[in-house]
Backbone bond lengths (Angstrom), bond angles and torsions (degrees), N, CA, C in turn:
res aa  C-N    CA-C-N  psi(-1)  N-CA   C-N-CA  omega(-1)  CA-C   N-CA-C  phi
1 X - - - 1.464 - - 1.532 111.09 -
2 X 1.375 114.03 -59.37 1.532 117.58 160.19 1.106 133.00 -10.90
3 X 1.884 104.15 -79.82 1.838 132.54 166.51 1.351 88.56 -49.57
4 X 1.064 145.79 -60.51 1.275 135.00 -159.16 1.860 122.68 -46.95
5 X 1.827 78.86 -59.92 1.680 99.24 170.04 1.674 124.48 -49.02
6 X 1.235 98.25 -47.20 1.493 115.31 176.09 1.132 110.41 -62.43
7 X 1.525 131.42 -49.75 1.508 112.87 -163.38 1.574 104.74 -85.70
8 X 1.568 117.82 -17.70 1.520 113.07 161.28 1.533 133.07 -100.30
9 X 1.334 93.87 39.94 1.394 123.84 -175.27 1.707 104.64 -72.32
10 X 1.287 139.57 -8.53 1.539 137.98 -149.03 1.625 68.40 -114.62
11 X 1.734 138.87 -44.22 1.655 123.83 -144.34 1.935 90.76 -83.48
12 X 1.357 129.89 -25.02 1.206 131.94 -176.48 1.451 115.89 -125.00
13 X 2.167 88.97 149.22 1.486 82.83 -167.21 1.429 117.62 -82.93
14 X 1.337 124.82 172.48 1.580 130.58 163.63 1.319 108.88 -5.83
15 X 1.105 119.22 -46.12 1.824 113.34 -138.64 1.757 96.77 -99.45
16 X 1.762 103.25 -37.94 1.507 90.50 175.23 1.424 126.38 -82.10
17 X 1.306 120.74 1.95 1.644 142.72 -140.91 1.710 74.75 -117.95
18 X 1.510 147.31 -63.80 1.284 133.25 160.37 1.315 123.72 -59.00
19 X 1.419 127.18 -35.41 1.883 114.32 160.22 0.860 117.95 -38.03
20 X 1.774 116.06 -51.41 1.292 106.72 -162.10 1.722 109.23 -88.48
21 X 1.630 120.94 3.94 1.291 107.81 158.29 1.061 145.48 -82.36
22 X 1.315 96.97 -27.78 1.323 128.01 174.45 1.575 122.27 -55.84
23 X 1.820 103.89 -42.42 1.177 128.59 172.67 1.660 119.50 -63.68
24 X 1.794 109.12 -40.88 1.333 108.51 162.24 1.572 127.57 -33.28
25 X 1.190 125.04 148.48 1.593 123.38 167.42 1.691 116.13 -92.46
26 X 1.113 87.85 166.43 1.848 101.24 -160.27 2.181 93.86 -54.98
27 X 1.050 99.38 -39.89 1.697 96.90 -171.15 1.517 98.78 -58.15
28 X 1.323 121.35 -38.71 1.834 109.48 -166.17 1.359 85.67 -78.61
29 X 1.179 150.10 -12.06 1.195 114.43 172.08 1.488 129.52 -109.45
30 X 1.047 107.85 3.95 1.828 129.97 158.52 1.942 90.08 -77.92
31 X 0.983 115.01 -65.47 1.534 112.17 176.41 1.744 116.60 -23.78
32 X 1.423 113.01 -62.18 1.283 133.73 -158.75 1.744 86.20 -83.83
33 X 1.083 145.94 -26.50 1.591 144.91 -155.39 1.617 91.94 -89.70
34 X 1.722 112.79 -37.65 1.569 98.03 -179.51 1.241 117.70 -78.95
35 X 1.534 98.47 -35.94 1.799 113.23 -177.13 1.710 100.87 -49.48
36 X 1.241 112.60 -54.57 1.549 112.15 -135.77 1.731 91.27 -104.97
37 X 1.401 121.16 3.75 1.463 130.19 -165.26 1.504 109.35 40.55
38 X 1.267 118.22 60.99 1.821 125.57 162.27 1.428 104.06 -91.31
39 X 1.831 88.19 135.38 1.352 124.08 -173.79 1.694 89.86 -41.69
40 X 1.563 128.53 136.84 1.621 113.74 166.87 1.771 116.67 -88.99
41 X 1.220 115.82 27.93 1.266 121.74 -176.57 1.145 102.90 -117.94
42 X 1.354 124.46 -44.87 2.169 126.23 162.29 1.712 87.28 -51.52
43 X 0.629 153.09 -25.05 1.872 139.16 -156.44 1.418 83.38 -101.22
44 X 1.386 143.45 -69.20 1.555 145.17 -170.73 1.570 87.06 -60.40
45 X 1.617 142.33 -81.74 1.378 110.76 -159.84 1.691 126.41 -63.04
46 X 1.584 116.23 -4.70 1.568 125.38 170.87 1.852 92.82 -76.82
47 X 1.136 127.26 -38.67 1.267 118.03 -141.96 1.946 82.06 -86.32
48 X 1.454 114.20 -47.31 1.443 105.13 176.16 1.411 123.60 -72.38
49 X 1.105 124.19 22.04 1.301 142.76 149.21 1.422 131.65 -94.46
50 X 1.374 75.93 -32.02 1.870 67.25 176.24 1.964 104.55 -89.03
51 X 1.112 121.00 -39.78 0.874 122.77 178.37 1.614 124.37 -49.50
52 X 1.436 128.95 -31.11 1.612 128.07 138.97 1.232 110.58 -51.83
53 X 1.375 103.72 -88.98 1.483 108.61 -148.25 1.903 108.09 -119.57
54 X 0.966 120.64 -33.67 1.852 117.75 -176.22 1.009 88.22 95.84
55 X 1.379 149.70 63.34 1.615 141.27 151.03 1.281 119.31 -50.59
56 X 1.234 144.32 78.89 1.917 131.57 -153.29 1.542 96.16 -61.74
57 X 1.563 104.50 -55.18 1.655 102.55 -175.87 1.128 150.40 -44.46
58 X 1.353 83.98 -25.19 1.970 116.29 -176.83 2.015 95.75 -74.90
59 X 1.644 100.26 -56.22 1.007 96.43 -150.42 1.616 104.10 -77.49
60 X 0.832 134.87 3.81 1.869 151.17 170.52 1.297 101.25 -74.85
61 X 1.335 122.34 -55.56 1.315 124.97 -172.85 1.862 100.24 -63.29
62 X 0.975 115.70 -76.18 1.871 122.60 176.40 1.354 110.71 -22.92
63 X 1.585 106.59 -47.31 1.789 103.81 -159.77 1.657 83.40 -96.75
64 X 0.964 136.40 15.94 1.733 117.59 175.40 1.442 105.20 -106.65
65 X 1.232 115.55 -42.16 1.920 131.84 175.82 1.077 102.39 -72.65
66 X 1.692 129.85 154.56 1.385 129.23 130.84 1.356 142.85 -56.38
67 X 0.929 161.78 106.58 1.557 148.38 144.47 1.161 118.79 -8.34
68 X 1.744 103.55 146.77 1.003 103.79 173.04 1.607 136.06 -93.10
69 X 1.210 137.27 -136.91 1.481 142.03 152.25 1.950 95.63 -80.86
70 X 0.963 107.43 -52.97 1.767 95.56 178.65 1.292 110.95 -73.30
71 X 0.829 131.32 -23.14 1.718 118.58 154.15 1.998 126.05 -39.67
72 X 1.259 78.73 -64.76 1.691 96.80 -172.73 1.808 96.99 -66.63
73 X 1.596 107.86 -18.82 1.816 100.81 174.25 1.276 109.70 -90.43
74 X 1.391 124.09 -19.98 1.696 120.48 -175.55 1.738 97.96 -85.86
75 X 1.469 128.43 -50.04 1.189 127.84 -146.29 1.753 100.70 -113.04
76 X 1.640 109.27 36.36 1.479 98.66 165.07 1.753 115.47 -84.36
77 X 1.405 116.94 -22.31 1.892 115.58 142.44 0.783 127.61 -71.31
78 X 1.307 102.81 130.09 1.433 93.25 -177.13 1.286 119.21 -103.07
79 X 1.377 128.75 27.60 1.384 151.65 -172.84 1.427 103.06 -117.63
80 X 0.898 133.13 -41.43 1.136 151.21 -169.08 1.900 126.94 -105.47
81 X 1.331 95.92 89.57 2.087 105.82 -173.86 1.236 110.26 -115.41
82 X 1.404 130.01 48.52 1.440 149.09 119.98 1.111 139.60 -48.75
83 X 1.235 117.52 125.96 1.647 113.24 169.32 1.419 129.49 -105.52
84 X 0.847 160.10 144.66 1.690 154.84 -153.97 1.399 96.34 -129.81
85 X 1.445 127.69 103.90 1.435 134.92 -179.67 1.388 98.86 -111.29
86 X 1.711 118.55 144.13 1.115 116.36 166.11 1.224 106.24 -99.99
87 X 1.475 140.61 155.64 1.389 145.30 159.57 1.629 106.42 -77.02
88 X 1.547 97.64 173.31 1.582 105.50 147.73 1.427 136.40 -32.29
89 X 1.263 114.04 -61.27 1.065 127.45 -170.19 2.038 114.13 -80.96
90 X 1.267 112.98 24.13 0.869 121.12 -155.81 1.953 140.61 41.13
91 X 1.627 92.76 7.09 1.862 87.42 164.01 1.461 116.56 -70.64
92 X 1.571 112.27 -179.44 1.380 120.64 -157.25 1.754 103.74 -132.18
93 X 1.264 148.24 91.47 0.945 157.68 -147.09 1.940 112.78 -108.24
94 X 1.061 118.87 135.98 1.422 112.15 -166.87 1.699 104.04 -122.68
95 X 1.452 112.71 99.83 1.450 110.27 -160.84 1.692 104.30 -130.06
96 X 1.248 106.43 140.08 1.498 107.85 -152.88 1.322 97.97 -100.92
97 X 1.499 111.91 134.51 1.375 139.25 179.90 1.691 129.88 -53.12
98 X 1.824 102.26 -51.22 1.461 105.06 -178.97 1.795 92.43 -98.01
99 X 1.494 90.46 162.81 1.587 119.84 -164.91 1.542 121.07 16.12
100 X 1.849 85.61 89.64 1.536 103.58 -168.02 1.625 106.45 -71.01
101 X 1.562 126.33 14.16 1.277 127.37 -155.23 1.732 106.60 -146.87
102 X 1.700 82.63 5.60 1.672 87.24 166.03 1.251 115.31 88.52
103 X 1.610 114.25 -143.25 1.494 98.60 145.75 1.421 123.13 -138.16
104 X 1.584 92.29 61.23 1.583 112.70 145.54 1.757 112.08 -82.24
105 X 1.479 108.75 154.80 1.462 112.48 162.58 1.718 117.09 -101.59
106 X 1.569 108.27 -12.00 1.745 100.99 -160.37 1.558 75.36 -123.33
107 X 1.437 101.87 164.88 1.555 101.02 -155.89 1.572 95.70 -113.57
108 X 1.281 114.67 14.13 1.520 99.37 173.49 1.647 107.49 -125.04
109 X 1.474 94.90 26.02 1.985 102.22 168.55 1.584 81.46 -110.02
110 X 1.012 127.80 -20.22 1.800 92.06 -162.09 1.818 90.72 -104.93
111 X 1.656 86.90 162.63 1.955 111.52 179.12 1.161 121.20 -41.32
112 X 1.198 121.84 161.71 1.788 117.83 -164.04 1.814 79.90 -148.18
113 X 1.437 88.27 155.27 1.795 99.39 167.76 1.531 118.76 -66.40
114 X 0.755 123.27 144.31 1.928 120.70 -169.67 1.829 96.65 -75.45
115 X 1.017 100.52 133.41 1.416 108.66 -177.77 1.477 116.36 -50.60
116 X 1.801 117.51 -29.04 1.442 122.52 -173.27 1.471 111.89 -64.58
117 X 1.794 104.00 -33.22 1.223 125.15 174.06 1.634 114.95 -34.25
118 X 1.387 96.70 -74.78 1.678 132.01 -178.71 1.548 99.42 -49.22
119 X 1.307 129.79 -70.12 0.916 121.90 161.26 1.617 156.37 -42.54
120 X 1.043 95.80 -14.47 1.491 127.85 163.22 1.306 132.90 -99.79
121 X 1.362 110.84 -19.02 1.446 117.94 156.48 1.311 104.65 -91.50
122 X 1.308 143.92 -53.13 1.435 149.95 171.63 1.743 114.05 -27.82
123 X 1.482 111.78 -37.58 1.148 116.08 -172.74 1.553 107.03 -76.11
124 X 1.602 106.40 -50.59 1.625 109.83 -178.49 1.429 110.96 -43.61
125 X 1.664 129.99 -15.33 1.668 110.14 -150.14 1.687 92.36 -106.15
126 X 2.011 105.51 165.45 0.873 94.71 -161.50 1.877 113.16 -86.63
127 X 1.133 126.73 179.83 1.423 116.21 171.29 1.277 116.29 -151.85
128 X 1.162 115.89 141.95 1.804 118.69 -159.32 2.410 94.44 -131.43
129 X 1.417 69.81 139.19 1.654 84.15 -166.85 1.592 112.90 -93.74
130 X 1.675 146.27 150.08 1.322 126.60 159.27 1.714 84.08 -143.53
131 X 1.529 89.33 147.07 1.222 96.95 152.55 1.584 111.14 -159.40
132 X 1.129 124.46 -167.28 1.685 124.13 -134.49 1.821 76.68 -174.74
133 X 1.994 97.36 141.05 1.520 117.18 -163.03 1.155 95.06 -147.74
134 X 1.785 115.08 125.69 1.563 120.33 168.26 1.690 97.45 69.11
135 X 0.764 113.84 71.62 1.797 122.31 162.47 1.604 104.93 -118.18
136 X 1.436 101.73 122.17 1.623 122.01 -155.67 1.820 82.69 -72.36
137 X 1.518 115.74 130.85 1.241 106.01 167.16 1.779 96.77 154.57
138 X 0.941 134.66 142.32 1.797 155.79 156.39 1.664 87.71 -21.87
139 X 1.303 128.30 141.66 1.495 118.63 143.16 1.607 126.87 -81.38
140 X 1.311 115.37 -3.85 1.376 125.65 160.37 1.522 126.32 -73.66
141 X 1.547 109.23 -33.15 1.560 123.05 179.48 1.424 76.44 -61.82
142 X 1.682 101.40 -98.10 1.903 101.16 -154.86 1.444 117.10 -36.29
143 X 1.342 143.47 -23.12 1.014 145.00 -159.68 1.389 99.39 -67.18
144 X 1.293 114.55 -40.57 1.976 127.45 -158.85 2.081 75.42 -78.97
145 X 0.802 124.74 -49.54 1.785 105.34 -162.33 1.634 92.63 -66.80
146 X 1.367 129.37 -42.74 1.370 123.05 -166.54 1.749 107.22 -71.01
147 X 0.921 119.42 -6.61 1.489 138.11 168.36 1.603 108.56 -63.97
148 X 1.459 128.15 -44.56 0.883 131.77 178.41 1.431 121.42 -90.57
149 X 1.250 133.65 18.02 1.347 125.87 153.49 1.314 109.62 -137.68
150 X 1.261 137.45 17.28 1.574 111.15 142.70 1.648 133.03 -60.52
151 X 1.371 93.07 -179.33 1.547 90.94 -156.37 1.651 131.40 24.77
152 X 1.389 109.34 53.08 1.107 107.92 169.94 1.666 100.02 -155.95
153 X 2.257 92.08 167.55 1.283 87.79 -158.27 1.917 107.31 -73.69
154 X 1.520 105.73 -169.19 1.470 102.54 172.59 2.281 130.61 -59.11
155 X 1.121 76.94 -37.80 1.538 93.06 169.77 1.708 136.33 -74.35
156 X 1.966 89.43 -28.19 1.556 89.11 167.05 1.736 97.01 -96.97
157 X 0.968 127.52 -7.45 1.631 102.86 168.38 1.546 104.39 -105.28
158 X 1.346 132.18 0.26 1.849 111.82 155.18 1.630 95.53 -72.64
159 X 1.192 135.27 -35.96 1.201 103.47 168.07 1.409 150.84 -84.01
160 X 1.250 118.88 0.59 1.203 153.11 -150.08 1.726 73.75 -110.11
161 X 1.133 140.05 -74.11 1.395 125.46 -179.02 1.106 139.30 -67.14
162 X 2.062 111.75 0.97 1.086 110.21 176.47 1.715 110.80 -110.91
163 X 1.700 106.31 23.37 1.547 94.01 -172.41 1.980 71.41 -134.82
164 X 1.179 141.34 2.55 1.428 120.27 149.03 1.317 143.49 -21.52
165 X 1.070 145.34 143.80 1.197 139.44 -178.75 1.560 101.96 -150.14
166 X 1.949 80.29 75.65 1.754 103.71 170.45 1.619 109.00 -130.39
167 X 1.229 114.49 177.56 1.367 99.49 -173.14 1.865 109.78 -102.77
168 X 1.905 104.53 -15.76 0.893 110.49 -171.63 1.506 116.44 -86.12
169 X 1.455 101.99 -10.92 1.541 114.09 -145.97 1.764 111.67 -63.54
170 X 1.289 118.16 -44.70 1.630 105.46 154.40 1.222 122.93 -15.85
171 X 1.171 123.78 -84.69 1.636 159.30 140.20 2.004 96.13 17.26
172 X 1.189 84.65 -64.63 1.906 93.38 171.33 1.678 114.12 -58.13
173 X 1.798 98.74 -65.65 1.060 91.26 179.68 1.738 149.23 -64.27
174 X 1.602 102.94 -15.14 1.667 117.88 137.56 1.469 106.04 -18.48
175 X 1.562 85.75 -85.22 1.872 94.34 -160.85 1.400 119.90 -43.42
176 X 1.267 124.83 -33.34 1.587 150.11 -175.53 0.902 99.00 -66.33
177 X 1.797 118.37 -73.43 1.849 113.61 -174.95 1.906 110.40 -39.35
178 X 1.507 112.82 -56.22 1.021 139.36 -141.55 2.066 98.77 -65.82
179 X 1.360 91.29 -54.59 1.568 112.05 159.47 1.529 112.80 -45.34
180 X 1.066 105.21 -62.91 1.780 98.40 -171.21 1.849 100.16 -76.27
181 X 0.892 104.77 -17.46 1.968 97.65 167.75 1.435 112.73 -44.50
182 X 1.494 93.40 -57.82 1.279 124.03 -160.74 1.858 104.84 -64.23
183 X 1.072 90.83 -47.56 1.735 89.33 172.71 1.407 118.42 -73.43
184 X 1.037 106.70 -23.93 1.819 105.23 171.60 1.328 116.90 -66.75
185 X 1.504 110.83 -51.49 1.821 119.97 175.66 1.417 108.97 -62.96
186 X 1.353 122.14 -48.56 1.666 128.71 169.46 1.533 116.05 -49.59
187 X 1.465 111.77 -60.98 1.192 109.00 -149.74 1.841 102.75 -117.54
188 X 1.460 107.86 -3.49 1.600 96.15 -144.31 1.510 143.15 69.24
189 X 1.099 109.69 17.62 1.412 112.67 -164.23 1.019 117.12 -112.65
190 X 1.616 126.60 108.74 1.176 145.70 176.06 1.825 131.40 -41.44
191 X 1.369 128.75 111.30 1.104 116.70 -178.08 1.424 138.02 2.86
192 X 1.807 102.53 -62.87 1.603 132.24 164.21 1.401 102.73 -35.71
193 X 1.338 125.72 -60.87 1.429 136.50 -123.54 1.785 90.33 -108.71
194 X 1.077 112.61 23.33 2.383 117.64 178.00 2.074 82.50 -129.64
195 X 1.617 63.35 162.28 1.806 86.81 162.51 1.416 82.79 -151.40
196 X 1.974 94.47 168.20 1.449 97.90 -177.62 1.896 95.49 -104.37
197 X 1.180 113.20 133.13 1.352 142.22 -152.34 1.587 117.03 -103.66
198 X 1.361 120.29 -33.28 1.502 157.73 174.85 0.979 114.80 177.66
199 X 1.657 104.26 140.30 1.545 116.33 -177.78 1.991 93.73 -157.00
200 X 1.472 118.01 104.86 1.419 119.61 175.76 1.182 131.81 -144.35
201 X 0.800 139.48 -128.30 1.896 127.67 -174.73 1.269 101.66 -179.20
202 X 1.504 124.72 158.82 1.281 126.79 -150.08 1.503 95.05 -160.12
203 X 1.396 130.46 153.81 1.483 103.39 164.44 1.245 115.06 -112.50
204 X 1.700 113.20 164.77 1.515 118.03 -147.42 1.575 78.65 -105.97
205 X 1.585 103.12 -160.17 1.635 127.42 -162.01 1.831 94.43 -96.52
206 X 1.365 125.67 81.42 1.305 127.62 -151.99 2.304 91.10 -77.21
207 X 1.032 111.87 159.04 1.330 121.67 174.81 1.325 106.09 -88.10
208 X 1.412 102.22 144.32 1.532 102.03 -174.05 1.733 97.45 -136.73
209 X 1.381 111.02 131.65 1.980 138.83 -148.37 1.586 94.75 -124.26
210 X 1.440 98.88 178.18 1.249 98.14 175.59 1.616 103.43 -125.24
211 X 2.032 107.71 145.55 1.347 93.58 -180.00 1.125 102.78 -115.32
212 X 1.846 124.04 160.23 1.365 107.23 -157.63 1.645 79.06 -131.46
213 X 1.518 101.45 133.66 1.526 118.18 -164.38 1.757 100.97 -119.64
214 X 0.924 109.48 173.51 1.553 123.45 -177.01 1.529 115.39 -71.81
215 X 1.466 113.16 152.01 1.260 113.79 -177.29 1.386 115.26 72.85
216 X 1.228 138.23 51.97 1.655 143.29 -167.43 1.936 107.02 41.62
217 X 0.993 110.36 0.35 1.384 105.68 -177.47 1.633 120.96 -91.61
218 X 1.093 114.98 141.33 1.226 134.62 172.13 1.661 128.56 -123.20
219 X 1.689 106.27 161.82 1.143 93.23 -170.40 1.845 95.55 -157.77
220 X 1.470 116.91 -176.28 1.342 124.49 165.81 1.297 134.17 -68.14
221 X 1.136 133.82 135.86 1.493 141.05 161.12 1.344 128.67 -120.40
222 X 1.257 120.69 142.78 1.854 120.65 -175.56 0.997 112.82 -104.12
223 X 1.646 135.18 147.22 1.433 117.08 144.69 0.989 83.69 -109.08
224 X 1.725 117.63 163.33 1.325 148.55 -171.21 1.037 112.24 -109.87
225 X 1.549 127.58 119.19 1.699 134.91 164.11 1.696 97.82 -92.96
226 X 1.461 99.41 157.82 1.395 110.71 163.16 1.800 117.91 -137.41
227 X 0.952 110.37 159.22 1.518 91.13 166.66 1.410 105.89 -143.61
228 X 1.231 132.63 147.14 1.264 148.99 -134.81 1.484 107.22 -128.18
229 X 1.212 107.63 129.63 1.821 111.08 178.11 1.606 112.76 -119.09
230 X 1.225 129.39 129.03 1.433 148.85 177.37 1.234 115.36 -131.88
231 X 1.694 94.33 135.94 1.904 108.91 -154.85 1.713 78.50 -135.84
232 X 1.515 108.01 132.59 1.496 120.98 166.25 1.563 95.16 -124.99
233 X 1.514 102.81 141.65 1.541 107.18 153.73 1.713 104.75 -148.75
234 X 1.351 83.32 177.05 1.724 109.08 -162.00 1.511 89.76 -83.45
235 X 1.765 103.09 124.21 1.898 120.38 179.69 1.657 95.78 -71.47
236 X 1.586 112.33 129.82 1.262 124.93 152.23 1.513 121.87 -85.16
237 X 1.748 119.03 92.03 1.291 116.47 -142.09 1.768 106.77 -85.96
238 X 1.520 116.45 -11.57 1.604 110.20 -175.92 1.729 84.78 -109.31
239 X 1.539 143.90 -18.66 1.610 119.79 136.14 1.463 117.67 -12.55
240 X 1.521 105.28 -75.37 1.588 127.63 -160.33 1.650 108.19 -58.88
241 X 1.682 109.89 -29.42 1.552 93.91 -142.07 1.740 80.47 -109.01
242 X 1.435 122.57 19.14 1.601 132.58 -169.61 1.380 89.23 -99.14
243 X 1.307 112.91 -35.86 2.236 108.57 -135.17 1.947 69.06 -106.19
244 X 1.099 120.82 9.57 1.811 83.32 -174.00 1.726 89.96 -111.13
245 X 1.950 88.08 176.19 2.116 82.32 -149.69 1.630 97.05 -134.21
246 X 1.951 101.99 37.18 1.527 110.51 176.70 1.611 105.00 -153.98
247 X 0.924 105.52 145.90 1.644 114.62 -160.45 2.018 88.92 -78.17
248 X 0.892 134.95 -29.25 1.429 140.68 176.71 1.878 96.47 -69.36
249 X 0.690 122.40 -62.72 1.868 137.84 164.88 1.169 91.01 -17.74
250 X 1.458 103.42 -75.65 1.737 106.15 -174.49 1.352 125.71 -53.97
251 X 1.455 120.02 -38.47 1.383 98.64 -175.30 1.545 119.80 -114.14
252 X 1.240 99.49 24.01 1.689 115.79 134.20 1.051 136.13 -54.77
253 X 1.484 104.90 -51.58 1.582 115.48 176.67 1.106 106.32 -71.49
254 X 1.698 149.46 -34.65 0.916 161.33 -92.07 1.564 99.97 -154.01
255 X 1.097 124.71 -26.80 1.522 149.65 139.46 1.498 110.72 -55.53
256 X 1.042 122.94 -55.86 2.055 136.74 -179.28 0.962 95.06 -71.19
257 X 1.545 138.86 -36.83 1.541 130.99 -175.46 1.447 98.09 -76.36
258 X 1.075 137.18 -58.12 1.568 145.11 -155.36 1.569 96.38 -70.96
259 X 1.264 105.66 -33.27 1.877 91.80 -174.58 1.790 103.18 -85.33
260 X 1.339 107.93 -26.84 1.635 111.21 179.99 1.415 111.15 -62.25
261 X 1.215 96.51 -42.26 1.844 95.77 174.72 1.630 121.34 -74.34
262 X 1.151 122.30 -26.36 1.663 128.94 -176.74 2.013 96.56 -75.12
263 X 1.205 106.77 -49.36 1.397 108.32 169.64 1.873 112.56 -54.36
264 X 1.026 116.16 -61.73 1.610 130.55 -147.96 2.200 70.87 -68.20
265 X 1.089 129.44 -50.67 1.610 115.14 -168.37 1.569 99.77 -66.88
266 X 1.341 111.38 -36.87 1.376 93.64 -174.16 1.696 129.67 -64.56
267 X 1.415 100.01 -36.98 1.407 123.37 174.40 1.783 106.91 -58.51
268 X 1.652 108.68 -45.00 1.280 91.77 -166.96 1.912 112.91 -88.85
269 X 1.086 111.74 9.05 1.490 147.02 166.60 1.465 104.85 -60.68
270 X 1.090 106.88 -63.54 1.714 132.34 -172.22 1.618 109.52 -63.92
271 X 1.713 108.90 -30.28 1.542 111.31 -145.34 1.707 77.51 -93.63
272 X 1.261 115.41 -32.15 1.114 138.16 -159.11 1.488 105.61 -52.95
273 X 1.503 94.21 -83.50 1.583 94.64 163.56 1.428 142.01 -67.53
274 X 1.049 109.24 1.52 1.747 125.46 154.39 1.440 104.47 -74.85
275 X 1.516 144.14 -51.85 0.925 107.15 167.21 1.506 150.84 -96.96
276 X 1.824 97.40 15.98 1.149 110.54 138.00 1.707 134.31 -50.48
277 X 1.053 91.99 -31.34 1.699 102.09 -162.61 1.542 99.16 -76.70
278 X 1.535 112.64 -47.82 1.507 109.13 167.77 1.186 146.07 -71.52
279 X 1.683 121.22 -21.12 1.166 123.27 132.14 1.471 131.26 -7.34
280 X 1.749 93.24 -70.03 1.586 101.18 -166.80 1.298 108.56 -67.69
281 X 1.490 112.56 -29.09 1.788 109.44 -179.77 1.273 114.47 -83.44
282 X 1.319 125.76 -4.89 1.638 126.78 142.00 1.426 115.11 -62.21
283 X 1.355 104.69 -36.11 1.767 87.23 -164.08 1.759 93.62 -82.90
284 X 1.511 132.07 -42.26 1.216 121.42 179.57 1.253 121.30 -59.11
285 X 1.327 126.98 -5.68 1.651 138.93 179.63 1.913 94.12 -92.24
286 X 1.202 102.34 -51.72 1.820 84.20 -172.24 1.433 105.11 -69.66
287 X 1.304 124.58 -31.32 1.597 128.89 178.33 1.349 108.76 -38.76
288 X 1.154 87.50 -49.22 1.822 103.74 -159.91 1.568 102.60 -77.11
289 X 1.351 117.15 -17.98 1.625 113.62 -161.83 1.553 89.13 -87.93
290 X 1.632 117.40 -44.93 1.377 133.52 -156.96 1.770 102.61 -62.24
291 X 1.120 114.00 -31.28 1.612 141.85 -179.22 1.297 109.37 -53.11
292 X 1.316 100.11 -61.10 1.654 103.30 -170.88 1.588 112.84 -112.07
């Protein structure tokens, strides 16, 4: 009945082409999932959609994309369309997946977090600073590469600077590595776990030459310094996965959270036994002193 609907989907409009899916029973569409090999987790997030509200839009978008690995980890209940985000501060938050907008459809009728909110969690997180002085170069050139990694996390702008085709863009990515060092030794904080926050250019104390022009005349020339400012802070990941206003939104972030956390154990695993390791070469250094 489905296949049917679908391939004469061009003779009817939208609205009866979803009546009549909607109207189907749960077996034709376990039916059509073996026939047609559909993902069975788009069928559980269509089926928890329809069961609120019938969102058509929502559910077009789901069955046209794939899912992700955090999909198939949030929606193996199927009773259950919650997510459990941890923050910064290590609480545990339980924030629900389908119709992140309530039941509004346009995203500027439905509620927004109160800005005091945002701001008050924003302040608690931590933030680690780099910047870079007298870098030979236009402050407009570099400016266009520093364009490309704000608001974003650390990993999509190391890459975002390593498939550039700038001349300065190394030059950036220094400062970037050098920055997130710095937050690891400071703060502990894992690549995953920054976004880039500010990233801009300023101009430096440029040198000024002489240019020698035609006709015995002469005149001035500049080279241009710039110096460059970079702001990292620590991602507030159930912040992020609240303010977004598409169930795909969400489990993106929700994906960035799951990989931030498998990292942040591994790292502190690592830190772990490093300072195990130095311990013991304290205690074999006083052994050895006590000895002789």
């Amino acid at each position: 009945m489905i296949r049917s609907l679908i391939q004469n989907s061009r003779f009817l409009s939208p609205r009866q082409t979803w009546s009549c899916l909607f109207s189907s029973s749960s077996q034709s569409l376990l039916s059509y999932a073996t026939t047609a090999r559909v993902h069975p987790i788009q069928l559980q997030v269509s089926s928890l959609l329809q069961q609120n509200h019938g969102n058509c839009t929502m559910i077009s978008k789901l069955q046209s994309q794939p899912l992700s690995t955090a999909a198939t980890a949030a929606f193996k209940d199927e009773s259950s369309s919650t997510v459990i985000a941890t923050g910064p501060d290590g609480k545990q938050y339980k924030i629900p997946l389908s119709f992140p907008l309530g039941k509004y459809t346009m995203e500027r009728y439905a509620p927004k977090i109160a800005p005091s909110i945002v701001q008050r969690r924003i302040a608690q997180l931590r933030v680690t600073v780099g910047k870079r002085k007298a870098i030979r170069g236009s402050p407009w050139r570099i400016n266009l590469i520093c364009q490309f990694l704000t608001n974003k996390t650390v990993p999509e702008a190391l890459t975002q600077l390593h498939f550039v085709q700038k001349a300065r863009a190394p030059i950036i990515y220094k400062i970037l590595k050098t920055t997130v060092d710095n937050a690891k030794i400071q703060h502990g904080l894992v690549p995953s776990q920054l976004e880039v926050v500010e990233c801009f250019t300023t101009h430096g104390t440029p040198l000024k030459r002489l240019k020698i022009m035609g006709r015995g005349r002469s005149g001035k020339m500049t080279r241009p310094f710039t110096h460059v400012r970079l702001v990292l802070r620590e991602i507030d990941f159930p912040l992020k996965i609240l303010s977004c206003t598409s169930i795909h939104q969400r489990l993106k972030w929700i994906e960035k959270m799951n990989i931030a956390l498998e990292e942040s154990k591994v790292y502190r695993k690592q830190r772990q036994e490093i300072e195990l390791l130095e311990k013991q070469v304290q205690q074999i250094r006083q052994s050895s002193k006590q000895e002789k």
